[in-house]
N, C-alpha and C positions, 0 to 999 in steps of 0.2 A: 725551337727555331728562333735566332734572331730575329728580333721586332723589326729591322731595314726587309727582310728576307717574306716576314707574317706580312706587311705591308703588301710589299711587292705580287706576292700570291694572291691577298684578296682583291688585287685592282685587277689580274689577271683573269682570275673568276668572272670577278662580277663584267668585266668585256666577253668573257666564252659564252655567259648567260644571255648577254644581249646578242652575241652574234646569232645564236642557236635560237631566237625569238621565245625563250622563256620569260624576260624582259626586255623593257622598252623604257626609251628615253631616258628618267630619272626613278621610274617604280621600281620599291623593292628595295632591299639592302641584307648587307652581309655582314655578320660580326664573327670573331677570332678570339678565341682565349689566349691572354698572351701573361701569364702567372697570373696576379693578382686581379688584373686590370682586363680588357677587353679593346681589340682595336673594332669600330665599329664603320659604316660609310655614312658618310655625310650629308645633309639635307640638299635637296633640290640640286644633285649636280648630275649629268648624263654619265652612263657610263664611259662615252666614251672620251669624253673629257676627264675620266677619275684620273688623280696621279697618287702615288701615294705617301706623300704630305699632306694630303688633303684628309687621312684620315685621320677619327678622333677617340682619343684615348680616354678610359673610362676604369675608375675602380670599380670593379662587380661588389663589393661592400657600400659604394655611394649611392646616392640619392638623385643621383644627376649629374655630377658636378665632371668636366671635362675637359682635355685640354688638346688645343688644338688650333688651324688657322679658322675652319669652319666647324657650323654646328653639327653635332650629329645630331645623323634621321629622326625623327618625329618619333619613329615607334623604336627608339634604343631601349625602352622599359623591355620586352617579352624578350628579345635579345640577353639583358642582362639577368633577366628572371631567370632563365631558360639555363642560360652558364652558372647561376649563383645555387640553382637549387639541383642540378643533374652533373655529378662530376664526370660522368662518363661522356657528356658533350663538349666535345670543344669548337666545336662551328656550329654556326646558325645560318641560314637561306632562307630569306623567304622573297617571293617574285608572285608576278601577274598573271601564272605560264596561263596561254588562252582557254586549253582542255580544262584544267585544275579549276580554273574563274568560273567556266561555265554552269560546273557543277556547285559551285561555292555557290553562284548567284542564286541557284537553284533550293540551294539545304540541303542536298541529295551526297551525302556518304556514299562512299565506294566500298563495296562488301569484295568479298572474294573472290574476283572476275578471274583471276590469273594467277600463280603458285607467287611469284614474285610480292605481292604484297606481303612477304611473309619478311622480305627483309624489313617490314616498317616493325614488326615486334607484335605483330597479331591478326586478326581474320579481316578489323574492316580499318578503314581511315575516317578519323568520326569529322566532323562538320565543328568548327569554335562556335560556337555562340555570338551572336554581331555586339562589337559594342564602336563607338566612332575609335580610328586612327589614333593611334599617340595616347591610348590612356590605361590607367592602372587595370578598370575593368576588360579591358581588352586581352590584356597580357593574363589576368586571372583565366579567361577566357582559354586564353590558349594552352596557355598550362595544363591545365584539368582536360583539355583532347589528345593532350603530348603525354599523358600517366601511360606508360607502359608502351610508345609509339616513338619513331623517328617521324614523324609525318605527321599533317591535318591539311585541311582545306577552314578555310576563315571565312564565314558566311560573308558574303557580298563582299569577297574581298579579293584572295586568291591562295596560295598555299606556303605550307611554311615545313622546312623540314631542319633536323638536328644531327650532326653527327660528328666522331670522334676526334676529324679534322674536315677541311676545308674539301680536299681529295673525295671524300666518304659524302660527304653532304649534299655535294654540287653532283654524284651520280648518284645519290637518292634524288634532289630534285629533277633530277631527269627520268629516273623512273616513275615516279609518280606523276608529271605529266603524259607517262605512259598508259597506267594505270587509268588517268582519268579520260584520254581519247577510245581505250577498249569500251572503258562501261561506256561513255556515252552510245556509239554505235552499236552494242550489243542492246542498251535502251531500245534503239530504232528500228532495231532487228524483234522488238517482240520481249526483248529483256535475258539477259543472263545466266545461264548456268553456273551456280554458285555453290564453290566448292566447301568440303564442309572442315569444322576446327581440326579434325584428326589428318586430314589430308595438306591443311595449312600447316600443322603441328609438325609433320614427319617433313614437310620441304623445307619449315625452320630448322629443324635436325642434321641436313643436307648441304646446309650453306654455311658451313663452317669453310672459309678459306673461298668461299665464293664470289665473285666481281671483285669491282675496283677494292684494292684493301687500305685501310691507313700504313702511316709510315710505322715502324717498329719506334 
């Protein structure tokens, strides 16, 4: 996709996000593999003020370094981690969704409430390990619950998902905000009926060509 075009997508996203109440205000950002580089969203702007100049370009081989009119977000590290170490990702989400939060504030993992989690790449959505916003330990963090998953929840934080585009990500993170309003409620019902790897196994075998797909 032309960079004018990756742009224009991820401000469009990141506004579907906020309208759908997965985000608010400035929480949260979006980055895009764009070759080498990553367009990423910028620090402290609302969605619905994003334009897309506003975003900032980043070598996934650098250290930081970025260009652009404003800064990018605080937490661009797990973003670039994410695209530099998984070539099968080419978007990154992550948001405040309220269900996702709840459980994040919580440490409570989502195990196998619904066949659906099978799109994240396995049986449960594991919980990151807290470390503060914006830093290396953080992104370490996240990495090691994203081994083998499109999905996690970030302890006291909220959730973060991966996938092949922009398309694919933004309805993983809406399923997994789905994911995390089941369990909670199934929680207050007494707790879950938890389906087991074989049954998660053969509904991953199923969704070959299944929901929203990437572009070819």
């Amino acid at each position: 996709m032309p960079e004018a075009a990756l742009r224009a997508e991820i401000v469009a996203r990141a506004r579907d996000l906020a309208a759908s109440g997965l985000n608010r205000g400035a929480a949260g950002n979006l980055s895009a593999r764009l070759g080498e580089d990553m367009l990423v969203t910028p620090s402290a702007v609302a969605w619905d003020a994003l334009e897309p100049d506003m975003l900032a370009r980043m070598p996934l081989a650098g250290e930081g370094d970025w260009h652009g009119p404003l800064r990018p977000t605080s937490e661009w590290r797990f973003h670039r981690d994410l695209l530099r170490a998984r070539p099968d990702v080419g978007a990154v989400v992550h948001t405040h969704a309220p269900w996702c939060t709840v459980l994040a504030v919580a440490r409570r993992p989502i195990p196998a409430v619904h066949y659906m989690i099978a799109a994240f790449g396995g049986p449960e959505i594991r919980v990151a390990d807290y470390a503060r916003f914006g830093t290396a330990e953080l992104s370490a963090h996240v990495l090691r619950a994203m081994e083998g998953r499109n999905g996690c929840l970030m302890a006291n934080h909220g959730m973060l998902v991966a996938g092949p585009d922009l398309t694919r990500a933004c309805w993983l993170a809406h399923e997994l905000e789905a994911l995390a309003h089941q369990h909670v409620h199934a929680l207050l019902l007494g707790g879950p009926h938890v389906l087991s790897e074989a049954e998660i196994a053969e509904a991953a075998d199923s969704f070959a060509g299944y929901g929203v797909q990437s572009r070819p």
